[in-house]
N, C-alpha and C positions, 0 to 999 in steps of 0.2 A: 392685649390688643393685637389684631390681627396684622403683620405686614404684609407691602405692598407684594410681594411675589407669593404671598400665599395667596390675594387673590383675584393670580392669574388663571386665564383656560391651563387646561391641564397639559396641551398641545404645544402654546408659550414655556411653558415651564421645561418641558422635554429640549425645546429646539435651544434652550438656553444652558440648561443641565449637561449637554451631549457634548460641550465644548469644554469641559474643566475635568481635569487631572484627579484621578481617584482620590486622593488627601483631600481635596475642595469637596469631595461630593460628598466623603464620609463627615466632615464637618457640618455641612449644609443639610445633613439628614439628619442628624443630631438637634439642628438648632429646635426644632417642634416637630412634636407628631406627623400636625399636618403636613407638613415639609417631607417628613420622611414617607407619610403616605404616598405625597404625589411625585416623588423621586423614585419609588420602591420598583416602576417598572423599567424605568430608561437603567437604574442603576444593574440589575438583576438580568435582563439583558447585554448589558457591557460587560459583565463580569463573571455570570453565570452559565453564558449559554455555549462555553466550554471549559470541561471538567479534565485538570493534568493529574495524575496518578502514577505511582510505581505501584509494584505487588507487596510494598513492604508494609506490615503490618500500621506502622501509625498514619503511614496515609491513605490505605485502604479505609479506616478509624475516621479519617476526616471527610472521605468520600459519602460514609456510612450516614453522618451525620448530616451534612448538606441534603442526600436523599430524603431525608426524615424533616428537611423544611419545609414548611405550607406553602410557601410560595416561591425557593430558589428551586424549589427539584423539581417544578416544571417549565422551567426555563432553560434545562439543560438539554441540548441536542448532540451535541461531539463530546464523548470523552475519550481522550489520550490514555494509554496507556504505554510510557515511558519503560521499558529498560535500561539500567544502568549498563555498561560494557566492561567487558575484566579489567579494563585498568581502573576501571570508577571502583569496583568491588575491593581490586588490591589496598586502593588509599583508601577507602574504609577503612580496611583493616586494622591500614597503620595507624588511623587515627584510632581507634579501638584499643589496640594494644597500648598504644602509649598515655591514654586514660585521661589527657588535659587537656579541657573546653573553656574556650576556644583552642583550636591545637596550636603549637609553636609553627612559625610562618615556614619553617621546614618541610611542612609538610602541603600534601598536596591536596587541596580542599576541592569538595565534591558540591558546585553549588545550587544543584537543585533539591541536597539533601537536608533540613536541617541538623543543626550540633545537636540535638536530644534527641533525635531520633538516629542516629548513627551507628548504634548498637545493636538495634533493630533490622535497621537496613541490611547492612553484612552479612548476616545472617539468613538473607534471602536465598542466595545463590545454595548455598549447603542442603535447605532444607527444603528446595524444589528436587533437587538433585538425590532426598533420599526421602521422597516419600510419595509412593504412588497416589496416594489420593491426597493431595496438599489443601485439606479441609479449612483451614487457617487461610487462605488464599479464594478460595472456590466461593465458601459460603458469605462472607461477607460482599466481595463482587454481587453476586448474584442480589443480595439483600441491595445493594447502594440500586443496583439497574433494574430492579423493581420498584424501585420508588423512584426514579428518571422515567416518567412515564409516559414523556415524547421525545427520550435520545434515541436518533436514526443513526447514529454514525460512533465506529470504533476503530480507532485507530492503535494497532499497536506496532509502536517503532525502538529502533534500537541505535545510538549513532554506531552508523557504519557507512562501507560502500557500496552502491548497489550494484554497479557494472564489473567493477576492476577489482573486488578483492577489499581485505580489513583488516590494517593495522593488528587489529584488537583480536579478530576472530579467523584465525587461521581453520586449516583444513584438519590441524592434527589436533585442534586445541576441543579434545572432547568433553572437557567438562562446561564447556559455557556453549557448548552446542546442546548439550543434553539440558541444559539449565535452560536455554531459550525454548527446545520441545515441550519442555512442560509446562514453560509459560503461556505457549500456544494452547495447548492442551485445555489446560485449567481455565481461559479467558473463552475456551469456544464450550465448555462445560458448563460455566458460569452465566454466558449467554441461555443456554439449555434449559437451565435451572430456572431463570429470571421469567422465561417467558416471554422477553422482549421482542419486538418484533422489527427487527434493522433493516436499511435500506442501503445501508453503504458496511463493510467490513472491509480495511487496508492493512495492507505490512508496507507501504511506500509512503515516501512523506512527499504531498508536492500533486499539483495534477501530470506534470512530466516528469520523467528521471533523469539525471543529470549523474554522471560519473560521482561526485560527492555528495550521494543522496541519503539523509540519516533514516535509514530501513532497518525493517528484523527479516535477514537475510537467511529463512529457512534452512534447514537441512531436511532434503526430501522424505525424509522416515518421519519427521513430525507429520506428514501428510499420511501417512499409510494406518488410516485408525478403522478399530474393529465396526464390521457391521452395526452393530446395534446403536454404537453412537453415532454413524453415518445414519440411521433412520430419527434417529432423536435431531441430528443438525440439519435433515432435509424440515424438519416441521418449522426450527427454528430460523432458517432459510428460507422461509416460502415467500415472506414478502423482499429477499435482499433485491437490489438494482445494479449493485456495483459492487464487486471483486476487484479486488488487487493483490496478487501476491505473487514473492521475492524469494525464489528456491536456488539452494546450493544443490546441486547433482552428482557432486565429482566426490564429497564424502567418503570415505571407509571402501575407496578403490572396489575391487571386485568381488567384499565379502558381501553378499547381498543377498536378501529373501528372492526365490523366483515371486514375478509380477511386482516387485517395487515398482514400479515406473507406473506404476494401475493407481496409486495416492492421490496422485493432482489432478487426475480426471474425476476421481469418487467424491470428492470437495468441490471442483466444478459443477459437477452433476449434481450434488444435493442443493443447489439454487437452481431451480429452473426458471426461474422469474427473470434473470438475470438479463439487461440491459444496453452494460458495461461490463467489458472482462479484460484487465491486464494481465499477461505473464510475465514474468523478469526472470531469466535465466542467468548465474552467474558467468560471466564471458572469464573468467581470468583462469579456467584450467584448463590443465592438457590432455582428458581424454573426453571430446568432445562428443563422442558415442554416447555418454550418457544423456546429454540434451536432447540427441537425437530420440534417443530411445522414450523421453517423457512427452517427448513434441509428437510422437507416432500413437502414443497411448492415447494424448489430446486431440489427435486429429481423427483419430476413428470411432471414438465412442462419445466425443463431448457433443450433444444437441440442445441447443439453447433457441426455441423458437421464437424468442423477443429481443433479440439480441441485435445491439444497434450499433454500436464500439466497439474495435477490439483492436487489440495494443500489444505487441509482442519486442519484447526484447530481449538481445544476447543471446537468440536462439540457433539452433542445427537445427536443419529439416530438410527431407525430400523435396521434390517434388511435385510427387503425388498425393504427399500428405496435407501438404500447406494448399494446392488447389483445391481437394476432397475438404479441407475445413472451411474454406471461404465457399465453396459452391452450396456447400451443409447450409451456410447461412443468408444464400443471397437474396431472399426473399426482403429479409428485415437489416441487414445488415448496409450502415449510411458511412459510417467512418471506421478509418483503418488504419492503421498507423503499424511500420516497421522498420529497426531500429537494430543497427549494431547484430544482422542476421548472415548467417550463410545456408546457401543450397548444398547440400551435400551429393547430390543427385539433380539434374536437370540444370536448367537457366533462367535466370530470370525476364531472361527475353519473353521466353514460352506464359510464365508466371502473368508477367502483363499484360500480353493477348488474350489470358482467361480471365484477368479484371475489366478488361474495356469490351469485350462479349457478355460475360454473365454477372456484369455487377452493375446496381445502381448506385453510387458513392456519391455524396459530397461533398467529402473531404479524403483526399488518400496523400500519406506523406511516406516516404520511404528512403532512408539513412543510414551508410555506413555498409554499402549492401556488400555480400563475397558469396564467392561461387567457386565450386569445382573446375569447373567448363573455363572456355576462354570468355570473355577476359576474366579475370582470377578479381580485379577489384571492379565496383559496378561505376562508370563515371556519366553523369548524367550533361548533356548538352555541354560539350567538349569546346565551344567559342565561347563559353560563359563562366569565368573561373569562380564566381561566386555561387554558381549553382554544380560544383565538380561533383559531391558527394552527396548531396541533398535534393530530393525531387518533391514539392510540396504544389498541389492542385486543389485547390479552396472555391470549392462550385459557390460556396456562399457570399463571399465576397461579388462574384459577379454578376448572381442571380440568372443565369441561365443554365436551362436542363441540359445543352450540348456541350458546357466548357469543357466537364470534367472529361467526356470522352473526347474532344478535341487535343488536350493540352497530352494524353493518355498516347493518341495518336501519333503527336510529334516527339512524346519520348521514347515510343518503341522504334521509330525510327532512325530517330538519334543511337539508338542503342545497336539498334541492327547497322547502321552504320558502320557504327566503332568495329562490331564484331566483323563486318565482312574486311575491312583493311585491315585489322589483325592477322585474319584468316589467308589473308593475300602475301601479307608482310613476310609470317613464316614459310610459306611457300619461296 
């Protein structure tokens, strides 16, 4: 006999379904076919349409198989692609070593891994670390995200810090920096492979960065790959929209290839389609020349002529490079955002004269600014202590076309202010 919620619209059933706790709904799909029929899309939806993974083989195994379902692996849009961090790797270990599951509460349990696959896991890190082509890693990816055959979105993160530095992944610690490169490596290989065609690729978790942001915090040499797989990731790039990525700079001090700093524009440049474009520079070292040096690579050769966002932080830059990149784009370019920056050359007095002339913005926010020049920190509207470091001008909120260049106007004069009593003061 059929009951009463079987037969409801299928619309009813959804708006009722959407409100109960996974256990109720795996229950309630169970009770009959039909039930399960008319649940399979609200369910598949809530639970499908993002995929978490590491690179370790049994969850790669489970990714593999969800792929291969008739009706979940086209519900998937976002897959995660999680890295564990050296201290997640180390407590493997020891759970490994000591060979008893569940381990004694001694030990320090890793809980996004399960206990049978933990033998498995560990053994990640080694065996990215000693195998150029980590076939075991490559080929299965590639199989799960050809059968994902509307995920736009890959995220791969790693907990750490995005601004300040990482516990976990120091500057010297090169075996889990070479372990995250070929992690990068094999997931932008694995793309290539699949055929997929993405609209979004991030190493940042979050639509803004936050000082404790769980990122995969690049080492700029992951970026510097050979020509031919720069032609192979421009095809697999053609439809991206959104870039996000999270570079460490200050790495392996001054033994360097000439043109290293030429990587994060060659990765830029192979989207031209691109939209959205974040940078994230690590701000926590001390030779600051190298930021510079990737920020000058990015501002003279990156041309993205649909490009509508652009988001920078933690960066060193000129002057002439940081206006030469906003002029490059001011045709298309609506919002802007700068963050935790310094001029190393120029002012940013000069900086904001060439946005409120040659930009049309809707949105421009700019935070935590430093400069060479006087004043040395940028303080914006000096009788407003809640707006000391932060300058945020949101044309959308008030829907007129002259805010943005009005509100643009009162901070450069706020600014020229400061600087001419400075100017007076030391006199």
């Amino acid at each position: 006999m059929t009951s009463k919620i079987e037969r409801l619209p299928q619309e009813l059933v959804d708006l009722i379904v959407v409100h109960l706790p996974l256990q109720d709904r795996q229950t309630l799909r169970l009770a009959s076919r039909q039930l399960s029929s008319l649940t399979l899309t609200t369910f598949s939806n809530a639970y499908f349409s993002r995929r978490v993974t590491t690179l370790g083989v049994p969850s790669l195994s489970r990714l593999v198989q969800t792929s291969a379902h008739l009706h979940f692996s086209g519900c998937v849009s976002i897959l995660d692609v999680k890295l564990l961090n050296y201290e997640d790797y180390g407590n493997l270990r020891e759970i490994d070593r000591v060979g008893i599951y569940p381990p004694p509460k001694r030990l320090q349990r890793v809980p996004q891994i399960k206990i049978g696959d933990v033998s498995q896991e560990c053994n990640l890190l080694d065996y990215m670390r000693t195998h150029r082509d980590p076939k075991a890693v490559i080929h299965p990816l590639a199989r799960a995200l050809k059968g994902f055959r509307n995920v736009k979105t890959i995220r791969l993160r790693v907990n750490g810090l995005t601004l300040y530095g990482n516990p976990y992944i120091s500057a010297e610690d090169e075996v889990y920096q070479s372990f995250m490169s070929a992690c990068f490596k094999a997931v932008l290989d694995a793309i290539i492979r699949s055929g997929v065609r993405l609209q979004e690729f991030t190493l940042i978790k979050g639509s803004t960065i936050r000082p404790l942001s769980k990122s995969a915090n690049l080492d700029y040499s992951a970026l510097n790959l050979p020509s031919p797989f720069l032609l192979s990731l421009k095809t697999a790039f053609a439809s991206l929209k959104s870039l996000r990525l999270s570079i460490r700079t200050y790495h392996n001090g001054n033994s360097r290839t000439a043109g290293w700093e030429n990587g994060v524009p060659q990765v830029i440049a192979a989207a031209s389609s691109l939209e959205e474009l974040t940078i994230c520079l690590q701000a926590s070292d001390s030779k600051p020349w190298f930021r510079v040096a990737v920020m000058h690579a990015v501002c003279c050769s990156v041309k993205l002529p649909m490009l509508k966002s652009l988001q920078l932080y933690g960066c060193v830059v000129d002057e002439l490079d940081l206006v030469s990149l906003v002029k490059t784009h001011a045709s298309s370019l609506q919002h802007l955002l700068i963050s935790d920056a310094e001029l190393r050359s120029g002012a940013w007095l000069s900086v904001l004269n060439t946005f409120k002339d040659d930009l049309d913005l809707i949105y421009l926010r700019l935070q935590y600014l430093q400069q060479n020049a006087t004043p040395r920190v940028i303080r914006w509207f000096a009788n407003d202590a809640r707006s000391l470091s932060k300058l945020t001008i949101d044309a959308r909120k008030i829907r007129d076309e002259y805010w943005m260049k009005e509100r643009l106007s009162h901070a450069i004069s706020s600014l020229a202010a400061t600087v001419e009593e400075l100017e007076i003061s030391e006199i």
